[in-house]
N, C-alpha and C positions, 0 to 999 in steps of 0.2 A: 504494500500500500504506500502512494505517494505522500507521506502524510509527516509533518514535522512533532506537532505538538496538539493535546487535548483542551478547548475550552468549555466554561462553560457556557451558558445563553449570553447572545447580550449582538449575535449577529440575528439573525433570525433565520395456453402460452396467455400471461399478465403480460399486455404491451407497456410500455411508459403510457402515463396518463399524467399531462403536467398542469397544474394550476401555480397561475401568475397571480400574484397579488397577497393579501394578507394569507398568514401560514395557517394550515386548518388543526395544527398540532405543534408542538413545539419538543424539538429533542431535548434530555437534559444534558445532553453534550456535545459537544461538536472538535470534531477534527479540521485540521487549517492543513491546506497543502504546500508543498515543497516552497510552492513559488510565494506563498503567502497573498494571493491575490483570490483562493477559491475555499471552499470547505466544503464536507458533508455532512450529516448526524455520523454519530459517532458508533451508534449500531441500529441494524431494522426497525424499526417500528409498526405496528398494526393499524390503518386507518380504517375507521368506516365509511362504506357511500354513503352518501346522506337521505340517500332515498330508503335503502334498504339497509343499512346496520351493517352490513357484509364485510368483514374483515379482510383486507390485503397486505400484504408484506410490501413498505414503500420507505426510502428514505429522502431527505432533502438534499439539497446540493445547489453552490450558486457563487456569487461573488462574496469572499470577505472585507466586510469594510471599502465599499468601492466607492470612487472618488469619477467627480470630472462625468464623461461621457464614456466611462467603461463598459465592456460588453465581453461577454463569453457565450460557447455555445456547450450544453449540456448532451453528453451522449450516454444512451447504454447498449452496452454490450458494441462499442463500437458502430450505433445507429443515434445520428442527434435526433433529440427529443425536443429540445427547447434552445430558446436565445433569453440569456438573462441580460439585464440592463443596469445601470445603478439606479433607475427609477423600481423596476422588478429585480431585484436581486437574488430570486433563487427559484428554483420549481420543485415540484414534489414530484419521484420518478418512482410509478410501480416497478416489482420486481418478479422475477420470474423465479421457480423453481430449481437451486442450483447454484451455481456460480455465477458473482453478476458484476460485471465491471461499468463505477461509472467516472464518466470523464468530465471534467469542465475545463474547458480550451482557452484561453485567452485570446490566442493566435495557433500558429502553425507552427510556433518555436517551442512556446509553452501552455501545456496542460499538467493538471494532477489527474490521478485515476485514483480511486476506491474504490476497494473489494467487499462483497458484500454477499458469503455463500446464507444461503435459503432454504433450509428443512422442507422438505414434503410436507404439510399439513400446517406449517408455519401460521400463527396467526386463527387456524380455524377454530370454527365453533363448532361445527357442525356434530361432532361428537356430543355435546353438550345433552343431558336430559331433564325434564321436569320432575314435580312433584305432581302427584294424583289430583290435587288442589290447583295446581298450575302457580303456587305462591312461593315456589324457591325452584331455582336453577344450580345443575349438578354436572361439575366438569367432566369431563370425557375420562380424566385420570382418575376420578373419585377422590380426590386430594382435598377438595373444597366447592364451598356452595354458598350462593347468593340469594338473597331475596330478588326475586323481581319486582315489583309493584313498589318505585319508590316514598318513602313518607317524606315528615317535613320538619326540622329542626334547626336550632339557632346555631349557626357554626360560627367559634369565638375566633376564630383565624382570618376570617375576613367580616364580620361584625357585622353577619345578616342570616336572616333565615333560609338556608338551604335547601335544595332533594337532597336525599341520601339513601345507601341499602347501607344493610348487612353483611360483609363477607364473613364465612363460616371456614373457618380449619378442620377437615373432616376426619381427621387420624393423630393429631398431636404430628404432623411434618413441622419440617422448617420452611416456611414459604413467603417468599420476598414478595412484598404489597407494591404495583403499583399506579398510578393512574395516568392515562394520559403519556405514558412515558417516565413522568415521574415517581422517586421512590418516596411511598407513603409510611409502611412501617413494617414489622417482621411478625409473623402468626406465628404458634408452637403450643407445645405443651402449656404454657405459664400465660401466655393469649391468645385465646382460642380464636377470636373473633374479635375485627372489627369494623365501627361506621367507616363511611366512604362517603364522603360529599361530592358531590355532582358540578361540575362546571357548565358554563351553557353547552346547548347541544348536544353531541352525543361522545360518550365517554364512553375510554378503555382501559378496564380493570383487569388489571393482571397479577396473577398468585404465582410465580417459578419457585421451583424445588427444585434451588442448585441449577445444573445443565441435564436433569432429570424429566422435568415435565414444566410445560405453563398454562394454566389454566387462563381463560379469555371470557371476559363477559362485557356486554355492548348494552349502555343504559342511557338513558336520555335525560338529560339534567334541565330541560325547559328553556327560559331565562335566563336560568343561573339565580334563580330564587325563588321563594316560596311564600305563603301566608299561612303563618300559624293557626292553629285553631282557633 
Protein backbone atom coordinates (compact mmCIF):
# COMPACT_ATOMS: atom_id res chain seq x y z
CA UNK A 1 0.00 0.00 0.00
CA UNK A 2 1.18 3.43 -1.12
CA UNK A 3 0.56 4.93 2.13
CA UNK A 4 2.94 7.14 4.59
CA UNK A 5 1.07 7.69 7.74
CA UNK A 6 -2.57 7.20 9.74
CA UNK A 7 -4.91 10.08 10.44
CA UNK A 8 -7.44 10.63 12.19
CA UNK A 9 -10.90 12.63 10.64
CA UNK A 10 -10.43 16.09 10.01
CA UNK A 11 -10.12 15.45 5.89
CA UNK A 12 -13.31 14.20 5.16
CA UNK A 13 -19.58 -8.00 -9.41
CA UNK A 14 -20.10 -4.27 -6.98
CA UNK A 15 -19.08 -1.68 -9.65
CA UNK A 16 -17.76 1.66 -8.16
CA UNK A 17 -20.75 3.75 -7.26
CA UNK A 18 -19.31 7.40 -6.44
CA UNK A 19 -21.14 10.03 -4.77
CA UNK A 20 -19.65 13.73 -4.98
CA UNK A 21 -20.43 16.00 -2.23
CA UNK A 22 -21.11 15.72 1.58
CA UNK A 23 -19.67 12.17 2.93
CA UNK A 24 -22.77 9.71 3.75
CA UNK A 25 -20.24 8.02 6.48
CA UNK A 26 -17.31 9.11 7.88
CA UNK A 27 -14.04 6.65 8.46
CA UNK A 28 -12.53 6.98 11.96
CA UNK A 29 -9.30 6.89 10.19
CA UNK A 30 -7.73 7.74 7.30
CA UNK A 31 -4.43 6.84 5.47
CA UNK A 32 -2.59 9.81 3.41
CA UNK A 33 -0.52 8.67 0.55
CA UNK A 34 3.10 8.77 -0.44
CA UNK A 35 2.63 11.91 -2.37
CA UNK A 36 0.73 13.42 0.57
CA UNK A 37 -1.73 15.17 -1.85
CA UNK A 38 -4.43 11.86 -1.78
CA UNK A 39 -5.86 9.47 1.10
CA UNK A 40 -8.37 6.64 1.71
CA UNK A 41 -10.22 5.37 4.87
CA UNK A 42 -8.14 3.45 6.52
CA UNK A 43 -10.18 0.09 6.29
CA UNK A 44 -13.68 -1.19 4.59
CA UNK A 45 -16.47 0.04 5.75
CA UNK A 46 -20.30 -1.00 5.30
CA UNK A 47 -22.72 1.49 3.69
CA UNK A 48 -26.37 1.28 3.37
CA UNK A 49 -28.45 2.23 0.18
CA UNK A 50 -30.64 4.46 1.21
CA UNK A 51 -33.56 3.02 -0.29
CA UNK A 52 -33.07 -0.20 0.83
CA UNK A 53 -30.70 -0.64 4.01
CA UNK A 54 -28.50 -3.04 1.85
CA UNK A 55 -25.00 -3.22 3.13
CA UNK A 56 -21.88 -2.96 0.71
CA UNK A 57 -18.31 -3.15 1.28
CA UNK A 58 -17.15 0.66 0.07
CA UNK A 59 -14.31 2.96 1.09
CA UNK A 60 -13.53 6.74 0.58
CA UNK A 61 -10.77 8.07 -1.23
CA UNK A 62 -9.83 11.69 -2.78
CA UNK A 63 -7.72 14.69 -2.39
CA UNK A 64 -5.92 15.55 1.14
CA UNK A 65 -6.12 18.88 2.17
CA UNK A 66 -6.35 20.24 -1.48
CA UNK A 67 -5.55 23.69 -2.32
CA UNK A 68 -6.00 26.08 -5.44
CA UNK A 69 -7.67 24.26 -8.42
CA UNK A 70 -6.49 20.72 -7.63
CA UNK A 71 -7.93 17.63 -9.35
CA UNK A 72 -7.22 13.80 -9.37
CA UNK A 73 -8.87 11.07 -10.91
CA UNK A 74 -10.18 8.04 -8.65
CA UNK A 75 -9.71 4.47 -10.01
CA UNK A 76 -10.46 0.97 -9.11
CA UNK A 77 -9.19 -1.83 -9.88
CA UNK A 78 -7.35 0.12 -12.55
CA UNK A 79 -10.90 1.53 -14.10
CA UNK A 80 -11.54 5.43 -13.13
CA UNK A 81 -14.51 5.90 -11.20
CA UNK A 82 -14.58 9.49 -10.52
CA UNK A 83 -12.74 13.08 -10.97
CA UNK A 84 -12.24 14.76 -7.43
CA UNK A 85 -12.00 18.43 -7.22
CA UNK A 86 -10.92 20.77 -4.35
CA UNK A 87 -14.53 21.97 -4.42
CA UNK A 88 -15.51 17.69 -4.28
CA UNK A 89 -12.63 16.35 -2.64
CA UNK A 90 -13.35 12.63 -2.53
CA UNK A 91 -15.88 9.98 -3.78
CA UNK A 92 -17.16 7.00 -2.20
CA UNK A 93 -15.92 3.63 -4.21
CA UNK A 94 -18.00 0.33 -3.85
CA UNK A 95 -15.93 -2.77 -3.66
CA UNK A 96 -15.97 -5.83 -5.10
CA UNK A 97 -15.36 -9.33 -3.62
CA UNK A 98 -11.54 -9.83 -3.32
CA UNK A 99 -8.60 -8.00 -3.96
CA UNK A 100 -9.35 -4.23 -4.79
CA UNK A 101 -6.92 -1.62 -5.68
CA UNK A 102 -7.63 1.93 -5.48
CA UNK A 103 -5.90 4.76 -7.01
CA UNK A 104 -6.04 8.49 -6.92
CA UNK A 105 -3.99 10.07 -9.61
CA UNK A 106 -2.94 13.43 -9.51
CA UNK A 107 -1.30 13.27 -12.84
CA UNK A 108 0.48 10.80 -14.96
CA UNK A 109 3.66 11.00 -12.68
CA UNK A 110 1.84 10.80 -9.45
CA UNK A 111 -0.79 8.52 -7.83
CA UNK A 112 -1.06 6.55 -4.51
CA UNK A 113 -3.00 3.15 -4.63
CA UNK A 114 -4.64 1.32 -1.77
CA UNK A 115 -5.27 -2.15 -1.20
CA UNK A 116 -8.34 -3.20 0.05
CA UNK A 117 -8.93 -7.24 0.07
CA UNK A 118 -12.97 -8.19 0.71
CA UNK A 119 -14.27 -11.33 2.52
CA UNK A 120 -17.01 -13.18 0.71
CA UNK A 121 -20.20 -12.03 2.68
CA UNK A 122 -18.29 -8.92 3.91
CA UNK A 123 -20.69 -6.51 5.38
CA UNK A 124 -23.81 -8.86 4.91
CA UNK A 125 -26.90 -9.37 6.78
CA UNK A 126 -28.48 -11.43 5.19
CA UNK A 127 -27.76 -14.24 7.57
CA UNK A 128 -29.33 -12.40 10.00
CA UNK A 129 -32.70 -13.89 11.84
CA UNK A 130 -35.61 -12.65 13.90
CA UNK A 131 -37.42 -13.39 16.97
CA UNK A 132 -41.17 -15.09 16.66
CA UNK A 133 -42.36 -11.49 17.88
CA UNK A 134 -40.24 -9.89 15.18
CA UNK A 135 -38.82 -7.59 18.20
CA UNK A 136 -35.13 -8.57 18.31
CA UNK A 137 -32.73 -9.36 15.52
CA UNK A 138 -30.07 -12.28 15.78
CA UNK A 139 -26.75 -12.29 13.84
CA UNK A 140 -25.99 -14.95 11.55
CA UNK A 141 -22.82 -15.92 14.02
CA UNK A 142 -25.34 -16.08 17.18
CA UNK A 143 -22.69 -13.99 19.00
CA UNK A 144 -25.24 -11.13 19.57
CA UNK A 145 -28.74 -9.59 19.09
CA UNK A 146 -30.50 -6.23 18.60
CA UNK A 147 -33.72 -4.88 19.37
CA UNK A 148 -35.31 -3.74 16.36
CA UNK A 149 -38.00 -1.37 16.97
CA UNK A 150 -36.15 1.63 18.01
CA UNK A 151 -37.34 3.62 21.58
CA UNK A 152 -36.53 7.14 22.76
CA UNK A 153 -34.18 8.54 25.23
CA UNK A 154 -32.04 11.50 26.57
CA UNK A 155 -28.44 10.94 25.33
CA UNK A 156 -26.11 13.03 27.67
CA UNK A 157 -23.39 13.05 24.90
CA UNK A 158 -24.92 15.31 22.76
CA UNK A 159 -27.63 16.95 25.12
CA UNK A 160 -30.85 15.76 23.26
CA UNK A 161 -33.22 13.17 23.11
CA UNK A 162 -32.38 10.32 20.85
CA UNK A 163 -33.56 6.72 18.81
CA UNK A 164 -31.64 4.09 20.31
CA UNK A 165 -31.78 -0.01 20.52
CA UNK A 166 -30.40 -2.46 22.57
CA UNK A 167 -27.32 -4.43 21.40
CA UNK A 168 -27.26 -7.84 23.30
CA UNK A 169 -24.00 -10.02 23.91
CA UNK A 170 -25.23 -13.42 23.33
CA UNK A 171 -22.56 -15.85 24.94
CA UNK A 172 -20.23 -13.62 27.26
CA UNK A 173 -17.68 -13.12 23.70
CA UNK A 174 -15.51 -10.29 23.56
CA UNK A 175 -17.19 -8.04 20.86
CA UNK A 176 -15.91 -4.68 19.74
CA UNK A 177 -19.03 -2.12 19.47
CA UNK A 178 -19.20 -0.02 16.76
CA UNK A 179 -21.38 2.58 14.95
CA UNK A 180 -21.20 4.14 11.87
CA UNK A 181 -17.58 3.01 11.64
CA UNK A 182 -16.84 4.36 14.95
CA UNK A 183 -15.65 2.55 18.05
CA UNK A 184 -18.43 2.67 20.70
CA UNK A 185 -17.42 0.39 23.53
CA UNK A 186 -16.58 -3.40 24.23
CA UNK A 187 -19.55 -6.20 25.37
CA UNK A 188 -18.32 -9.49 27.45
CA UNK A 189 -18.95 -11.22 30.30
CA UNK A 190 -18.95 -8.16 32.83
CA UNK A 191 -21.21 -6.00 29.92
CA UNK A 192 -23.42 -7.99 28.49
CA UNK A 193 -25.37 -5.23 26.74
CA UNK A 194 -25.45 -2.09 25.48
CA UNK A 195 -27.67 1.31 24.38
CA UNK A 196 -26.77 2.44 20.81
CA UNK A 197 -27.80 5.82 19.94
CA UNK A 198 -28.83 6.42 16.52
CA UNK A 199 -27.54 9.39 14.40
CA UNK A 200 -29.71 10.68 11.53
CA UNK A 201 -30.42 8.38 8.89
CA UNK A 202 -29.41 5.07 8.68
CA UNK A 203 -26.84 3.58 10.98
CA UNK A 204 -24.26 0.65 11.09
CA UNK A 205 -23.85 -1.27 14.09
CA UNK A 206 -21.38 -3.51 14.24
CA UNK A 207 -20.36 -6.21 17.18
CA UNK A 208 -16.53 -8.02 15.76
CA UNK A 209 -15.08 -10.87 17.62
CA UNK A 210 -11.56 -10.30 17.05
CA UNK A 211 -10.95 -11.35 13.17
CA UNK A 212 -13.42 -14.14 14.10
CA UNK A 213 -16.83 -12.97 13.09
CA UNK A 214 -18.81 -9.33 12.66
CA UNK A 215 -22.05 -9.04 13.32
CA UNK A 216 -24.00 -6.12 11.15
CA UNK A 217 -27.28 -4.50 11.92
CA UNK A 218 -28.95 -1.46 9.66
CA UNK A 219 -31.27 0.96 11.95
CA UNK A 220 -32.75 4.12 11.04
CA UNK A 221 -32.17 6.92 13.41
CA UNK A 222 -34.86 9.46 11.87
CA UNK A 223 -33.70 13.10 12.46
CA UNK A 224 -31.29 12.36 14.78
CA UNK A 225 -33.85 13.00 17.40
CA UNK A 226 -36.77 12.09 19.26
CA UNK A 227 -39.64 13.23 21.68
CA UNK A 228 -40.00 11.87 24.96
CA UNK A 229 -42.84 10.76 26.28
Amino acid sequence: MNSTHILRPGVGAFVAIVALGASAWAATTVQVGASGKTYASSVVQCVPDPTTGVLSPAVEAGLFNPKGNAKATVSLNGTPVATVTTDNPFATVGLADGENTVAVAINKKTADTYAFPVQPGECSTSGNTFSADGTLEYAASGKSYATVTPGCAWNAATGQAQRFVHLFDNGAYLLNVSVNGVPLTQLSATRPHTPVFLSAGLNVISAANGTLSIDYYVRDGGNGMCTLP
